[in-house]
N, CA and C atoms of all chains as a GROMACS GRO file, in nm:
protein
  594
    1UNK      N    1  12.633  11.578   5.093
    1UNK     CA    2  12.523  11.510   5.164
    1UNK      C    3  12.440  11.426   5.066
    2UNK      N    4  12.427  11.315   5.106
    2UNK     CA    5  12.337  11.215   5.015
    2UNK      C    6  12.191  11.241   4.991
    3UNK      N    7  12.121  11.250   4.909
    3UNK     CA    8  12.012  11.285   4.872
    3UNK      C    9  11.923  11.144   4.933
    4UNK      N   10  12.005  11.075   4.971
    4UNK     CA   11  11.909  10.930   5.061
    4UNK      C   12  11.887  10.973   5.186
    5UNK      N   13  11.984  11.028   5.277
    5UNK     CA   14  11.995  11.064   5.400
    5UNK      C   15  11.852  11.051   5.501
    6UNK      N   16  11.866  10.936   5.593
    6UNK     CA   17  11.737  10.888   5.651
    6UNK      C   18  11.714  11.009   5.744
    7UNK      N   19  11.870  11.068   5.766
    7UNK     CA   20  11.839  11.189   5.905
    7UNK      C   21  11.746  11.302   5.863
    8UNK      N   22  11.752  11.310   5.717
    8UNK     CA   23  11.649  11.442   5.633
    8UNK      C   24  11.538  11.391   5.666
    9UNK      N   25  11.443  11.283   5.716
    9UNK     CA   26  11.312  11.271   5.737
    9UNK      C   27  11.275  11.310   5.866
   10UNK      N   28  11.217  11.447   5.912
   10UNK     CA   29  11.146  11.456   6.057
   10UNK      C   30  11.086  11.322   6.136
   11UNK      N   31  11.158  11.342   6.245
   11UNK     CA   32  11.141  11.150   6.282
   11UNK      C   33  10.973  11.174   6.388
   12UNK      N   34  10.932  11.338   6.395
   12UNK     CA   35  10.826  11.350   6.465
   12UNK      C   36  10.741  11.332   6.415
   13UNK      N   37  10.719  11.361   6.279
   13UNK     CA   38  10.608  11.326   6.167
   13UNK      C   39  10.617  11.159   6.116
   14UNK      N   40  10.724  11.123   6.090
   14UNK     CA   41  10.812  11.006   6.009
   14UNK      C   42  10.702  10.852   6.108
   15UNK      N   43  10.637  10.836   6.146
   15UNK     CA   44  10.545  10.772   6.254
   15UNK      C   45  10.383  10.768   6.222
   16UNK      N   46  10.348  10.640   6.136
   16UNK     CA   47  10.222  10.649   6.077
   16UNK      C   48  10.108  10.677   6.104
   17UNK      N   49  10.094  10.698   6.239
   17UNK     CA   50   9.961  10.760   6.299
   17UNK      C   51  10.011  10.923   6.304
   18UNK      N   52  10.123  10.984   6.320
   18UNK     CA   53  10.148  11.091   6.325
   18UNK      C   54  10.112  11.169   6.161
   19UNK      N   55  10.182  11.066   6.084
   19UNK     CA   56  10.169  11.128   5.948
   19UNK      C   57  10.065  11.178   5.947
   20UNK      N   58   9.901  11.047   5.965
   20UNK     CA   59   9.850  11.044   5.908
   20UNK      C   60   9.734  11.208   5.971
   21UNK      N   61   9.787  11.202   6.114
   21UNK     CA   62   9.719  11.318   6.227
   21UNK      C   63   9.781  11.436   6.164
   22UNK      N   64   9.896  11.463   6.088
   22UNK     CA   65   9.935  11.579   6.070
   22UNK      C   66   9.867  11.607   5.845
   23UNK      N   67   9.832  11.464   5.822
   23UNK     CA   68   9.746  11.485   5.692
   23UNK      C   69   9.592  11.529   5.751
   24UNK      N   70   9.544  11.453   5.801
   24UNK     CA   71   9.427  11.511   5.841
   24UNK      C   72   9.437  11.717   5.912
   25UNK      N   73   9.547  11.772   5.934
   25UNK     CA   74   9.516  11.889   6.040
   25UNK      C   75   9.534  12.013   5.895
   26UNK      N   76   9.628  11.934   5.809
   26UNK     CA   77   9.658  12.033   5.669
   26UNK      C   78   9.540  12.073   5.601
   27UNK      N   79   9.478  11.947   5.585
   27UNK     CA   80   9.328  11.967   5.532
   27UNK      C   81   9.184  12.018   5.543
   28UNK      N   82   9.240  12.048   5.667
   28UNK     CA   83   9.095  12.159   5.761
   28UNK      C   84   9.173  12.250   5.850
   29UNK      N   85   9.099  12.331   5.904
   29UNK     CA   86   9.125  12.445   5.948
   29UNK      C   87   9.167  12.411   6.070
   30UNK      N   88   9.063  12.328   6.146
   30UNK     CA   89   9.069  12.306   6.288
   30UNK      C   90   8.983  12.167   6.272
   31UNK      N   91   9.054  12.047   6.388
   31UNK     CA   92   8.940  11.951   6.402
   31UNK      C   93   8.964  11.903   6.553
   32UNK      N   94   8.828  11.808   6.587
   32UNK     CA   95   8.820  11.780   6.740
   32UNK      C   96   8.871  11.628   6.739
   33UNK      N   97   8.894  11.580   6.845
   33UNK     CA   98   8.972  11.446   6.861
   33UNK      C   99   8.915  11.335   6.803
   34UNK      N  100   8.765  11.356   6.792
   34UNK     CA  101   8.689  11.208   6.760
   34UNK      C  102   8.682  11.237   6.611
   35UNK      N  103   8.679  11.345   6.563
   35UNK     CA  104   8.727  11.367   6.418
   35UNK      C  105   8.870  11.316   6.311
   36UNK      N  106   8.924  11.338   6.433
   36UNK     CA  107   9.098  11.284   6.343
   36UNK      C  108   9.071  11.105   6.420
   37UNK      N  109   9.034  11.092   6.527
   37UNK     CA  110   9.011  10.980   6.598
   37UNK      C  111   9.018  10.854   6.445
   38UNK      N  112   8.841  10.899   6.408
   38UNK     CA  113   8.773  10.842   6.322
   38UNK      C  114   8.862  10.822   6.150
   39UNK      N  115   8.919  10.941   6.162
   39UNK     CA  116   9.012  10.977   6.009
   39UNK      C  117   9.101  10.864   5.999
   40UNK      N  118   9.185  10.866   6.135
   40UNK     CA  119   9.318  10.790   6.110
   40UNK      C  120   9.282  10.634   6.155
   41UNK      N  121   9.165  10.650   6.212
   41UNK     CA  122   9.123  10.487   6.238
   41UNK      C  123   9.228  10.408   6.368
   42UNK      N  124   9.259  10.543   6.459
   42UNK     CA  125   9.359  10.515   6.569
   42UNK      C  126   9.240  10.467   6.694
   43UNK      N  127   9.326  10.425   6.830
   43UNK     CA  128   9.246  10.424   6.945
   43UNK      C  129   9.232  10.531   7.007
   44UNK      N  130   9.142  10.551   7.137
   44UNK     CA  131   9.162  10.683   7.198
   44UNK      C  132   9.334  10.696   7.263
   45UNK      N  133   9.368  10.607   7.347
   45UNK     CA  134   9.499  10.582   7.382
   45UNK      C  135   9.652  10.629   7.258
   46UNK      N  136   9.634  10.599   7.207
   46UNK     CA  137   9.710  10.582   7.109
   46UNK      C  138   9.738  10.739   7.046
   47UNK      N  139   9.613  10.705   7.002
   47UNK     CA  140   9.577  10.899   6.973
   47UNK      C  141   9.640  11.026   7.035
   48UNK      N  142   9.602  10.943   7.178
   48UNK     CA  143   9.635  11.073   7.231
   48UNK      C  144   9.804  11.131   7.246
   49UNK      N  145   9.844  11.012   7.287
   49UNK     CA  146  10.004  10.956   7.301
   49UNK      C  147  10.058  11.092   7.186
   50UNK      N  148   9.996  11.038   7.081
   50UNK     CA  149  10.091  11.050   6.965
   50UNK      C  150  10.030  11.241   6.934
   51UNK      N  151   9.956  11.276   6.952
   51UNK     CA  152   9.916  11.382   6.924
   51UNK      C  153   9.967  11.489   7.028
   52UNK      N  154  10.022  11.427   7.138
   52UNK     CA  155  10.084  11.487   7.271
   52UNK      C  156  10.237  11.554   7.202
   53UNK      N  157  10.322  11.441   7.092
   53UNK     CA  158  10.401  11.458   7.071
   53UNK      C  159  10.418  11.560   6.991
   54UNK      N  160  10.293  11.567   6.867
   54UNK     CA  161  10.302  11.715   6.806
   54UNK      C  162  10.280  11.813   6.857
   55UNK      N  163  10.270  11.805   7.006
   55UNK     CA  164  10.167  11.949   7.038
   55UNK      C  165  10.354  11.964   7.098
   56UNK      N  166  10.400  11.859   7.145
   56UNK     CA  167  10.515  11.920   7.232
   56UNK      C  168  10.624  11.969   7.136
   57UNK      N  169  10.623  11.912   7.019
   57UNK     CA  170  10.725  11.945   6.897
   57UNK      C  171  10.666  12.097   6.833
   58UNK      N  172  10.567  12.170   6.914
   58UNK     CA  173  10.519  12.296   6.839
   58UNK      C  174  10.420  12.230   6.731
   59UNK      N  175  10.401  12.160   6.683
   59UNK     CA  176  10.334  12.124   6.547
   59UNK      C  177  10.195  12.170   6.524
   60UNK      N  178  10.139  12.161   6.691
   60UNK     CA  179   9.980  12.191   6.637
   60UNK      C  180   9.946  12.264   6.785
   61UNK      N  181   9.830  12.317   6.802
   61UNK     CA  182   9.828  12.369   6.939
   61UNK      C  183   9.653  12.320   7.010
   62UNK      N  184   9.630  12.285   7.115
   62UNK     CA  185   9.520  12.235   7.157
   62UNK      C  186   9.426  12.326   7.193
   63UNK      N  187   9.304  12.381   7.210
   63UNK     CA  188   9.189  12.452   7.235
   63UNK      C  189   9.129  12.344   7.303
   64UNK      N  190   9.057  12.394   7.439
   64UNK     CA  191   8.986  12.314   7.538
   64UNK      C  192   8.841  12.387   7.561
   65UNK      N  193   8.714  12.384   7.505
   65UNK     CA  194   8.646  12.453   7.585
   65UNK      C  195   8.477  12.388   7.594
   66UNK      N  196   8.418  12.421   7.652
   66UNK     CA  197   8.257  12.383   7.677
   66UNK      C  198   8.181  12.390   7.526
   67UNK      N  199   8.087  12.347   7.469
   67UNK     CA  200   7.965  12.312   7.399
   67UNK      C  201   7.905  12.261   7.476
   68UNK      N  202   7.750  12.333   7.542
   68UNK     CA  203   7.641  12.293   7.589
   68UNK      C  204   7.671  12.196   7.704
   69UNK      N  205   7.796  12.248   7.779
   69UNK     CA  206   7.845  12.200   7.884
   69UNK      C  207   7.963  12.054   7.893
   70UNK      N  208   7.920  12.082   7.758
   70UNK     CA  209   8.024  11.964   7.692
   70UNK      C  210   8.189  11.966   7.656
   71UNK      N  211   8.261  11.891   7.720
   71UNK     CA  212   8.383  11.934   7.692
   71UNK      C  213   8.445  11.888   7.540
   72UNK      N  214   8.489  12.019   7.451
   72UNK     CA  215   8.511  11.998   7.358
   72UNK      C  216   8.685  12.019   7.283
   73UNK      N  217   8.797  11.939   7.259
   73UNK     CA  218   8.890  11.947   7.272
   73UNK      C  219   8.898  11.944   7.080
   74UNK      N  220   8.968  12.098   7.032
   74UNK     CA  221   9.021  12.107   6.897
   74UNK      C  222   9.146  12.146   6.907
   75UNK      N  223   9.190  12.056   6.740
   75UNK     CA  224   9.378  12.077   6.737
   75UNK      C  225   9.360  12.125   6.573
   76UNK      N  226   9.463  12.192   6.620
   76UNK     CA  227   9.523  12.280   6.520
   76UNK      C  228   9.672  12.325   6.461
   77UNK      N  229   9.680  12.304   6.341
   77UNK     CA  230   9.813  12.328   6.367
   77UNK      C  231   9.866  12.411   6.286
   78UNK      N  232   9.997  12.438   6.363
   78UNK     CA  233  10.091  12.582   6.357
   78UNK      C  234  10.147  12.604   6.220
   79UNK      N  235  10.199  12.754   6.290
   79UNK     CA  236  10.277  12.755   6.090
   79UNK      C  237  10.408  12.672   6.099
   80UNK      N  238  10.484  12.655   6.218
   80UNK     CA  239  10.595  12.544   6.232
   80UNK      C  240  10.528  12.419   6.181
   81UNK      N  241  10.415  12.342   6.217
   81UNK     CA  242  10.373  12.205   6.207
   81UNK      C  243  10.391  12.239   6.113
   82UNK      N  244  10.271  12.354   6.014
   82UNK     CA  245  10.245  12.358   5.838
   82UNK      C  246  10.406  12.350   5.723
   83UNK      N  247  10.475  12.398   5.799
   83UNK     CA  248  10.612  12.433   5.733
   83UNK      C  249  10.670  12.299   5.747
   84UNK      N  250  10.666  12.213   5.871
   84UNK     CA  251  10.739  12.098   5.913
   84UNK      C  252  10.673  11.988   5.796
   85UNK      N  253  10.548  11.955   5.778
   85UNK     CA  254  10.502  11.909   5.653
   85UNK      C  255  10.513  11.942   5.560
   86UNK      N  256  10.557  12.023   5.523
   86UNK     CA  257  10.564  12.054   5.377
   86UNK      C  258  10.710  12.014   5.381
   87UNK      N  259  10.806  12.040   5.446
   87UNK     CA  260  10.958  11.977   5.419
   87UNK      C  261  10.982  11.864   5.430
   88UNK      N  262  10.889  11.790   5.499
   88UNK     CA  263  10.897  11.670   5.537
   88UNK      C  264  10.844  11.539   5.380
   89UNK      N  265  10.703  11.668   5.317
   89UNK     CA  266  10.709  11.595   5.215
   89UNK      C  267  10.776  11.586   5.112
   90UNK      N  268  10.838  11.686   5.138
   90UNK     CA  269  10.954  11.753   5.000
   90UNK      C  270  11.077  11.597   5.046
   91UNK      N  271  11.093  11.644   5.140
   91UNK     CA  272  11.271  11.548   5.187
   91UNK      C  273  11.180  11.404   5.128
   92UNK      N  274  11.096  11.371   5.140
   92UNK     CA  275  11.073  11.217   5.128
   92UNK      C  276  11.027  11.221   4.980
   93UNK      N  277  10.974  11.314   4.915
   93UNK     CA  278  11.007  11.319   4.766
   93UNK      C  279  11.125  11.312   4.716
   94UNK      N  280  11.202  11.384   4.752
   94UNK     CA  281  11.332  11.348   4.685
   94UNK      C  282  11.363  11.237   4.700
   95UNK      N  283  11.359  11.170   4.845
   95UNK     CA  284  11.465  11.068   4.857
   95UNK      C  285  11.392  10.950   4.791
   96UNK      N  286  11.247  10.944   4.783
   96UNK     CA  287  11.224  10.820   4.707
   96UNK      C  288  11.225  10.876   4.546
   97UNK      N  289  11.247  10.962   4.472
   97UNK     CA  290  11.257  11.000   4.338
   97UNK      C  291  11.444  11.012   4.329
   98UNK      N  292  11.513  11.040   4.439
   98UNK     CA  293  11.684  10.929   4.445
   98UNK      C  294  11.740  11.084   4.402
   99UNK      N  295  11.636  11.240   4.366
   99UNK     CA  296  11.710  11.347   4.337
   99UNK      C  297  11.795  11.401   4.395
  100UNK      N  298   8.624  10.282   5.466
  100UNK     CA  299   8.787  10.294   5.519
  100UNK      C  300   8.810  10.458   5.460
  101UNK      N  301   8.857  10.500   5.580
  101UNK     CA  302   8.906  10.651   5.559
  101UNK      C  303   9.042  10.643   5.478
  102UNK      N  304   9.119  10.776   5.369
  102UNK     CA  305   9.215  10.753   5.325
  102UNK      C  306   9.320  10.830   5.403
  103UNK      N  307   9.268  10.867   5.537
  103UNK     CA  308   9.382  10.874   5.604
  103UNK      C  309   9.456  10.770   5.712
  104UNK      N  310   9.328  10.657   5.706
  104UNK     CA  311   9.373  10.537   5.773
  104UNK      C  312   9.550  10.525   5.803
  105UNK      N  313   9.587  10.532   5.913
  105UNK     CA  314   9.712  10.499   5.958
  105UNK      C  315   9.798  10.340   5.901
  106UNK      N  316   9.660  10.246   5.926
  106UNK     CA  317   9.722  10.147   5.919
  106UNK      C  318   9.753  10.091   5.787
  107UNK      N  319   9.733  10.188   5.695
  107UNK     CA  320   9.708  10.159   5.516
  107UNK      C  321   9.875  10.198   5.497
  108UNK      N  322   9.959  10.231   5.589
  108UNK     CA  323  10.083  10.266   5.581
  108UNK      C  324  10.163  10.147   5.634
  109UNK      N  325  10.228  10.061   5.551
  109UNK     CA  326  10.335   9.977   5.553
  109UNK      C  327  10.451   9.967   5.668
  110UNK      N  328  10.450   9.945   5.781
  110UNK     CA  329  10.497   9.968   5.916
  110UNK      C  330  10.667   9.902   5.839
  111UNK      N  331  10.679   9.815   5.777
  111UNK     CA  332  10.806   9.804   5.761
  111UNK      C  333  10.867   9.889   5.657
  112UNK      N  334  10.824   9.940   5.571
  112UNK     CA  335  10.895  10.054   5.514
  112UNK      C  336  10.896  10.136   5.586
  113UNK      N  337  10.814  10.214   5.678
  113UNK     CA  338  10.796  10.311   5.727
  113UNK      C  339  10.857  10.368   5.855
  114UNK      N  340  11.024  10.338   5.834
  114UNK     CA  341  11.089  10.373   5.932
  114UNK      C  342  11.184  10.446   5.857
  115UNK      N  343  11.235  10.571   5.905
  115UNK     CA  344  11.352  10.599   5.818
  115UNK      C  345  11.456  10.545   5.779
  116UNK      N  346  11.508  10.481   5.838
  116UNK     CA  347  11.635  10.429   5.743
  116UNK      C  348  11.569  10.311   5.656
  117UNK      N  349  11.479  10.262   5.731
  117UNK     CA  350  11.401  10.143   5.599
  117UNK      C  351  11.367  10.223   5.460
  118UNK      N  352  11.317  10.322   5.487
  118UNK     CA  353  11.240  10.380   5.388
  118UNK      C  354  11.388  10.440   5.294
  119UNK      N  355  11.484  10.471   5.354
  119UNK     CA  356  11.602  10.549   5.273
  119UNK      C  357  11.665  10.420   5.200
  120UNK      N  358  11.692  10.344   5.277
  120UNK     CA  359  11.706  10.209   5.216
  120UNK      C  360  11.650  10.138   5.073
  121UNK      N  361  11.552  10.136   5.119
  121UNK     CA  362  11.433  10.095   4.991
  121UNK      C  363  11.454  10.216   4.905
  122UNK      N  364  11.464  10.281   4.917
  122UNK     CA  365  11.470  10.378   4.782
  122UNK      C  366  11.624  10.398   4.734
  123UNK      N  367  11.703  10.366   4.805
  123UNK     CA  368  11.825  10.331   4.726
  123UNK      C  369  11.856  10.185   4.628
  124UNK      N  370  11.743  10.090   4.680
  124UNK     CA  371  11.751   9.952   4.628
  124UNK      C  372  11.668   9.985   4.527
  125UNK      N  373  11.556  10.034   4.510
  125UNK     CA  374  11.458  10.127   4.374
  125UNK      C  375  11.589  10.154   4.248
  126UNK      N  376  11.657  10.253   4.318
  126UNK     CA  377  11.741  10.326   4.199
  126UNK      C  378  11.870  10.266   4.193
  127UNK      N  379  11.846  10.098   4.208
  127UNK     CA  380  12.003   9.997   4.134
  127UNK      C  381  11.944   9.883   4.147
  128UNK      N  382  12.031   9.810   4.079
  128UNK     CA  383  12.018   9.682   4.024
  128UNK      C  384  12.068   9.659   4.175
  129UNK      N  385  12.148   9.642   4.261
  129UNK     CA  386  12.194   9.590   4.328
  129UNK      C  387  12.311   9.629   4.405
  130UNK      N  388  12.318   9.670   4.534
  130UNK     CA  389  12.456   9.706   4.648
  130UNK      C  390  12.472   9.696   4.716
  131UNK      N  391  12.605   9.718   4.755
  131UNK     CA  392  12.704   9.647   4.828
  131UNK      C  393  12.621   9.724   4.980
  132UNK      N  394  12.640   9.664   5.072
  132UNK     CA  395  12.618   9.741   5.233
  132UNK      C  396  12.720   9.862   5.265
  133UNK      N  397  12.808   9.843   5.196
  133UNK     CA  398  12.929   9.984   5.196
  133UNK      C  399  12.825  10.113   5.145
  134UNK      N  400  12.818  10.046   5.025
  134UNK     CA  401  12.682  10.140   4.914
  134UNK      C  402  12.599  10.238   4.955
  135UNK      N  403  12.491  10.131   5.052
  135UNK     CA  404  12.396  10.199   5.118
  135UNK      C  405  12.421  10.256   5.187
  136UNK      N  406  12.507  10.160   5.299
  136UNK     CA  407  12.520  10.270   5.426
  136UNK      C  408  12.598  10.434   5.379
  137UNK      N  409  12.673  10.436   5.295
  137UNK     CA  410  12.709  10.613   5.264
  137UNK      C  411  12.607  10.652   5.178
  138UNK      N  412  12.521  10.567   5.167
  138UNK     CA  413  12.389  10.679   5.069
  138UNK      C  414  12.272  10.711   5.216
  139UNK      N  415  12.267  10.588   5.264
  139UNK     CA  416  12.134  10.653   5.333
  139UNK      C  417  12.238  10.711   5.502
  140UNK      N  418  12.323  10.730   5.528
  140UNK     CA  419  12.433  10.815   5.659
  140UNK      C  420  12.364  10.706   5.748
  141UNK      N  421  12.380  10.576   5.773
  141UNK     CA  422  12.380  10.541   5.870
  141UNK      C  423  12.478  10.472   5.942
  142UNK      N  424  12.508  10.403   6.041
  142UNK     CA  425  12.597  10.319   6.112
  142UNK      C  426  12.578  10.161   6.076
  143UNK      N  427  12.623  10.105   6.129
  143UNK     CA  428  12.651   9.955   6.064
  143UNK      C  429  12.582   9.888   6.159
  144UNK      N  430  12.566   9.859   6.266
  144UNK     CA  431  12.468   9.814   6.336
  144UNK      C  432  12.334   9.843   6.347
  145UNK      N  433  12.357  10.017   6.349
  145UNK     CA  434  12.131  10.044   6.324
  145UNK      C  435  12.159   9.996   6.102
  146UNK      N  436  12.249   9.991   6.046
  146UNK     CA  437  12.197   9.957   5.952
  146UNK      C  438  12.196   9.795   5.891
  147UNK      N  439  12.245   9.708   5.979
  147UNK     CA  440  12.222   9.583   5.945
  147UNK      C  441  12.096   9.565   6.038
  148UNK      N  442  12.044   9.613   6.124
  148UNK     CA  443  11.898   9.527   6.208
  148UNK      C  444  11.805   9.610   6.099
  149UNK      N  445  11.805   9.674   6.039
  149UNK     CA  446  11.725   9.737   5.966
  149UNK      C  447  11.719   9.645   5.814
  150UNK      N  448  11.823   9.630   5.723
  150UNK     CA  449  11.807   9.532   5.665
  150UNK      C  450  11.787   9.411   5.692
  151UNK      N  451  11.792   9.358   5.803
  151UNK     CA  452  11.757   9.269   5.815
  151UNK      C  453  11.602   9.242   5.825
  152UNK      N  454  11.540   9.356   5.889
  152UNK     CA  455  11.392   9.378   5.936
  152UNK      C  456  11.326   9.374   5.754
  153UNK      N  457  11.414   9.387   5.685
  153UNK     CA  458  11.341   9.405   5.521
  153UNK      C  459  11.405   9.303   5.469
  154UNK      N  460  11.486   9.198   5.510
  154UNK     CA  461  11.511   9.106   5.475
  154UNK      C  462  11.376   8.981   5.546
  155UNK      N  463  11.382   8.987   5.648
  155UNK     CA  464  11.262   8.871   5.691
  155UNK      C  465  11.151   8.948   5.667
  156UNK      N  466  11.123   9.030   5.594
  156UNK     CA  467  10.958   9.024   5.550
  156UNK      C  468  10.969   9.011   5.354
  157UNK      N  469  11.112   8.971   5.331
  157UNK     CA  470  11.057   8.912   5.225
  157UNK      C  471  11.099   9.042   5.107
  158UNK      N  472  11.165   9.159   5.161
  158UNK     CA  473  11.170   9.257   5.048
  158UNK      C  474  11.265   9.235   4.985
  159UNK      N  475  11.372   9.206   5.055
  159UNK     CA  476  11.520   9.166   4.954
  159UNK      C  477  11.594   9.055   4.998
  160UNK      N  478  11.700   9.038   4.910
  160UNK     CA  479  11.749   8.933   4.876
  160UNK      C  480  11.883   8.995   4.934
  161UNK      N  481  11.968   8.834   4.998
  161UNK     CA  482  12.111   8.892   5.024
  161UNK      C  483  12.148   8.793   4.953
  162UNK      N  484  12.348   8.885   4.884
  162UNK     CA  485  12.401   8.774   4.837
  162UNK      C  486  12.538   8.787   4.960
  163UNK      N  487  12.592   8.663   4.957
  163UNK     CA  488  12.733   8.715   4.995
  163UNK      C  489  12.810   8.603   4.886
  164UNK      N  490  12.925   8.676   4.884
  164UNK     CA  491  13.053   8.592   4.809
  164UNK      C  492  13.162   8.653   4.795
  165UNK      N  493  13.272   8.610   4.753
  165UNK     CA  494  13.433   8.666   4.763
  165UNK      C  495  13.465   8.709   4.660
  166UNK      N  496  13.501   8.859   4.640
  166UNK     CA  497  13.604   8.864   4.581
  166UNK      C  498  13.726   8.918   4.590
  167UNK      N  499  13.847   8.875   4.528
  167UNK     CA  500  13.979   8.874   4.552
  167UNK      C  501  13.997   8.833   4.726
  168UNK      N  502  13.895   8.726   4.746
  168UNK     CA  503  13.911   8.670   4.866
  168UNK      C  504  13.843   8.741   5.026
  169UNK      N  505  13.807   8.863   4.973
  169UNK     CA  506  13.734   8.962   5.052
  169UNK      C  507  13.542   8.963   5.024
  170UNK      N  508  13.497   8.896   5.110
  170UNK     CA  509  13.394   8.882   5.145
  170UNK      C  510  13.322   9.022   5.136
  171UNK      N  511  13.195   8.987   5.020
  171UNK     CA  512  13.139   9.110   4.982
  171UNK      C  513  12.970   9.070   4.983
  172UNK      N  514  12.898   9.144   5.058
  172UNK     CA  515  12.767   9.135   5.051
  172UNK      C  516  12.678   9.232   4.994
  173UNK      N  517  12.575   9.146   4.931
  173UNK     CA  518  12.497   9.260   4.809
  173UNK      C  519  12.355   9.254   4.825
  174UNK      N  520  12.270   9.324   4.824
  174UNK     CA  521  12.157   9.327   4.861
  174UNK      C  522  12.092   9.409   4.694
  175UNK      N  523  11.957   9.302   4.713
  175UNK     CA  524  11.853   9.356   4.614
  175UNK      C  525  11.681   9.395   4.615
  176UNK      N  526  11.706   9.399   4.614
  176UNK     CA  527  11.512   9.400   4.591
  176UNK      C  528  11.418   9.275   4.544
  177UNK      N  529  11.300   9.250   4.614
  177UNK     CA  530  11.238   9.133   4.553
  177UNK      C  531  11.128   9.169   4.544
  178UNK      N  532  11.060   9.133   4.384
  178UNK     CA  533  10.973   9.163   4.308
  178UNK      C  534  10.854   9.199   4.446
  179UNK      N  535  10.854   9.166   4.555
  179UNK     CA  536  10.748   9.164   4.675
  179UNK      C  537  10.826   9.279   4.716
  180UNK      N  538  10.937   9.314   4.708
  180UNK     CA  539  10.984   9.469   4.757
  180UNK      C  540  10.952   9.574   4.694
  181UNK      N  541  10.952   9.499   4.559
  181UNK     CA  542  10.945   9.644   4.455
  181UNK      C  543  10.786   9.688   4.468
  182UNK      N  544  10.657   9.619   4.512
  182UNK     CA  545  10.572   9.596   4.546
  182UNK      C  546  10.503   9.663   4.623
  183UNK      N  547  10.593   9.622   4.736
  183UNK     CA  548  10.540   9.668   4.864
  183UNK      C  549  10.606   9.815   4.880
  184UNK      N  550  10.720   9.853   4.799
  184UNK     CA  551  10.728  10.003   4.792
  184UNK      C  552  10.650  10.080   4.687
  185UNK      N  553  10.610  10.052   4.559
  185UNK     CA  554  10.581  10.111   4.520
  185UNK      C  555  10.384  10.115   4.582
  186UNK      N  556  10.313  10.031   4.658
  186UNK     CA  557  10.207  10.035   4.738
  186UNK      C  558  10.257  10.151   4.860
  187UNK      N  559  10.375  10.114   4.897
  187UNK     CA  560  10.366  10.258   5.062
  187UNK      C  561  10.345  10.406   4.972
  188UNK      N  562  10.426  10.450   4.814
  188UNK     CA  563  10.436  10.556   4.805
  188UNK      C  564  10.310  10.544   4.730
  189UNK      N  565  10.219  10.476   4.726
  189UNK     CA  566  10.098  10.532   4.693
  189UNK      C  567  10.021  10.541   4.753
  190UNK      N  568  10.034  10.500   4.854
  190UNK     CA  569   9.940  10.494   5.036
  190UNK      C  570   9.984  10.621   5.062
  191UNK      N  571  10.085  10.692   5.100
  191UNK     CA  572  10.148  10.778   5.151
  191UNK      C  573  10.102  10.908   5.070
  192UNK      N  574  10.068  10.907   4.910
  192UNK     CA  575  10.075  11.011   4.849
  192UNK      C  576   9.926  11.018   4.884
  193UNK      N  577   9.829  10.952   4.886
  193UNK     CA  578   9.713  10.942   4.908
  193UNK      C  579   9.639  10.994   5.039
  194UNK      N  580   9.712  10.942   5.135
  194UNK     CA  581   9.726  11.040   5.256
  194UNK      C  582   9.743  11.152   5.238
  195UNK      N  583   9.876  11.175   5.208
  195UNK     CA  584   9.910  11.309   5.178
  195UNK      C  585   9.767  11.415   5.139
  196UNK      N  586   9.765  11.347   4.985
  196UNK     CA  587   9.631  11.472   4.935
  196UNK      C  588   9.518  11.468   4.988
  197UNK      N  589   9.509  11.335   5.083
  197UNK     CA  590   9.358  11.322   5.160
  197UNK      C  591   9.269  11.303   5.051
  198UNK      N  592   9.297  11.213   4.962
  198UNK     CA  593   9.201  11.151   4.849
  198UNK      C  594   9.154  11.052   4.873
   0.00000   0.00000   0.00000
């Protein structure tokens, strides 16, 4: 197997608003939508699209609940997502270092 | 500007086989499309619209010419490739650590 192999890159993460939603979720514990919103500099639309896809790939899991009647939506993600990033950065280390 | 900004990520590298691509053109002077395609496992049609997609933005260079009468095409890198990859893997690592 070629150490280039494009198929070694998770094509669920491999998606620059995804990357960047699954860099932002490594780095904190838990965050709310207008938080990663603001991070990745995405739209609400867009956002959501793409954050739908990690939740359906297992990657992260959604919490829905009230603040002061306020609906408050946090994502979080799994030890699959946490594990899926970390291989994901490994495979794309190698393949751009050609090991 | 946040450094997890999405859009700080290079949309034309940032497809897998682009990205497996470009890092096989990193580690040579120059190869054949036979080359790549068994380094990065792709097919010949998703892998010519793909070089091509890094050919019209300017990353590499095609040659074609004969030898022993058998038409051979070679692809390289252009100083704006070597560029614009070594900018994604520092966008990307940057993300990554959320620096």
């Amino acid at each position: 197997m070629s150490n280039f192999d494009y198929q070694q890159i998770d094509d669920v993460i491999h998606s620059r608003i995804r990357t960047a939603v699954m860099a932002v979720l490594v780095s904190v514990e838990e965050a709310e939508f207008n938080f990663i919103k603001e991070k990745v500099n995405a739209t609400d639309g867009n956002l959501s699209v793409h954050i739908k896809k990690l939740e359906d790939a297992g990657y992260l899991t959604v919490k829905k609940n009230f603040v002061d009647r306020k609906p408050v939506t946090r994502y979080k993600l799994t030890s699959k997502g946490y594990k899926a990033f970390e291989k994901y950065i490994a495979n794309l280390e190698s393949i751009i270092k050609g090991k």
